[in-house]
ZAMARGU-4260 file (C-alpha; in steps of 0.2 Angstrom, whole numbers, plus 5000, padded with zeros to 4 digits):
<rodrens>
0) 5041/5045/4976 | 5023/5047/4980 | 5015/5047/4998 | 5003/5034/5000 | 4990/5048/5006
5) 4991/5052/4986 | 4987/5035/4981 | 4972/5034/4990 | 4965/5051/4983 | 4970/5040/4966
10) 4960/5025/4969 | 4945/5038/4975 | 4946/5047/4958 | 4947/5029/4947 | 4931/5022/4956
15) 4923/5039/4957 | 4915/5032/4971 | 4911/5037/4990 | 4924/5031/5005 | 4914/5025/5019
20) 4925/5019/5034 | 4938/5011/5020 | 4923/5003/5011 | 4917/5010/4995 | 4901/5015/4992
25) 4894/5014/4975 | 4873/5016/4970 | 4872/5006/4954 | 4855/5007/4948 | 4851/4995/4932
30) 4838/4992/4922 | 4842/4984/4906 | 4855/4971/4904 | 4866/4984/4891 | 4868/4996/4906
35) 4872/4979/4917 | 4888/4976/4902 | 4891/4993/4904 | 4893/4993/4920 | 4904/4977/4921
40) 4915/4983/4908 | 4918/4999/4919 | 4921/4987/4934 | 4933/4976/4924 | 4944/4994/4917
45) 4943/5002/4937 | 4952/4983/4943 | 4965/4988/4929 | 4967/5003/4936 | 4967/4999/4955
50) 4981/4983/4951 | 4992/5000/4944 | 4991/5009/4957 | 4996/4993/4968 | 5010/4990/4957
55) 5017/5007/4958 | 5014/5007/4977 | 5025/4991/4977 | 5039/4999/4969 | 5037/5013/4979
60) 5040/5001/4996 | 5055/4994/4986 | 5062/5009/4985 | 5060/5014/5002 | 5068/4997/5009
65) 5083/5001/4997 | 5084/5016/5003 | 5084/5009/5022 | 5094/4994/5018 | 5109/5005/5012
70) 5106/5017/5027 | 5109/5002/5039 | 5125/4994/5029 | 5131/5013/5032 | 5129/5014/5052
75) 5145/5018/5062 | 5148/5016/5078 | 5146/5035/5087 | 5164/5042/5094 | 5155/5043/5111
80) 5155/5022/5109 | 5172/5022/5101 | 5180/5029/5117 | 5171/5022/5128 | 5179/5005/5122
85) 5197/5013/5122 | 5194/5014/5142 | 5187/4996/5145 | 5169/4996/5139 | 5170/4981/5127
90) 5156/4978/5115 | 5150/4996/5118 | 5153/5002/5099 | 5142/4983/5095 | 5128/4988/5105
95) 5128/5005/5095 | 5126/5000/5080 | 5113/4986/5085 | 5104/5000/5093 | 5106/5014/5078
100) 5101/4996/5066 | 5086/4993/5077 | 5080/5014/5077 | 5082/5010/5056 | 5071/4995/5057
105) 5057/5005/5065 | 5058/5022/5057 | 5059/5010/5040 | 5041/5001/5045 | 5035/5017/5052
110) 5035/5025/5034 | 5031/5009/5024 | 5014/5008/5037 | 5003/5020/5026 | 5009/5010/5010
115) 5002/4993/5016 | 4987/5000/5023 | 4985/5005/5006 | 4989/4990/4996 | 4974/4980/5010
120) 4962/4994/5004 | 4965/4991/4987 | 4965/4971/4991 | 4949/4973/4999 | 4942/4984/4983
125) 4945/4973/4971 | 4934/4961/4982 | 4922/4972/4982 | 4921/4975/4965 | 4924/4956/4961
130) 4906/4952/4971 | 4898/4968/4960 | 4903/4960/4944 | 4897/4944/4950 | 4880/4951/4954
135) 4878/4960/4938 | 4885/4944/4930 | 4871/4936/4939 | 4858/4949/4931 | 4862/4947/4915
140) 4860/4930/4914 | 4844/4930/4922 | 4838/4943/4912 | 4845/4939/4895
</rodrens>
């Protein structure tokens, strides 16, 4: 499984661009309308490649839920709890597991964190690059 700190240094290396405060920063200069194609053509293959790497983050979140989900189906109630409800404490060994489900839950959305923030960058990329393929779409047929 990849760490999401990995993927991002992926996207980097696909756009070949500069990450400025989670914006990229590309300097297109064009000055014929073949470059403009060019350009949009790279745009079009760099989407390609940025929907992978979303696609492969998503699998790599499903595993990590799996992975959590079969971890909380396997929580036991601790022998501290189990005694304690021998002596009279009812609903000690309930609260337990509740507790150890809940510790799950957080340590689960704690490690999927970086993988969203990822998948919004990427989201928020393809934007970006939609708008520059627009403006270059734009040139070209002003230009033609």
């Amino acid at each position: 499984m990849t760490e999401a700190a990995e993927y991002m240094d992926r996207v980097g290396d696909a756009l070949g661009g500069e990450f400025v405060n989670g914006r990229l920063r590309l300097a297109l200069d064009i000055s014929s309308v073949t470059e403009a194609q060019i350009q949009k053509k790279k745009f079009v293959q760099q989407q390609k490649h940025l929907r992978q790497i979303k696609r492969e983050i998503n699998q790599d979140m499903r595993y990590i839920r799996d992975a959590y989900k079969d971890a909380s189906a396997d929580v036991q109630p601790s022998s501290v709890s189990i005694f304690a409800g021998l002596f009279g404490k009812r609903g000690i060994s309930k609260s337990d597991v509740a507790q150890q489900r809940r510790d799950l839950r957080q340590r689960r959305d704690n490690t999927l964190e970086p993988y969203n923030d990822a998948k919004l960058t990427i989201d928020d990329l393809l934007i970006q690059i939609d708008g520059a393929k627009l403006a270059l779409t734009e040139y070209i047929n002003d230009n033609k």
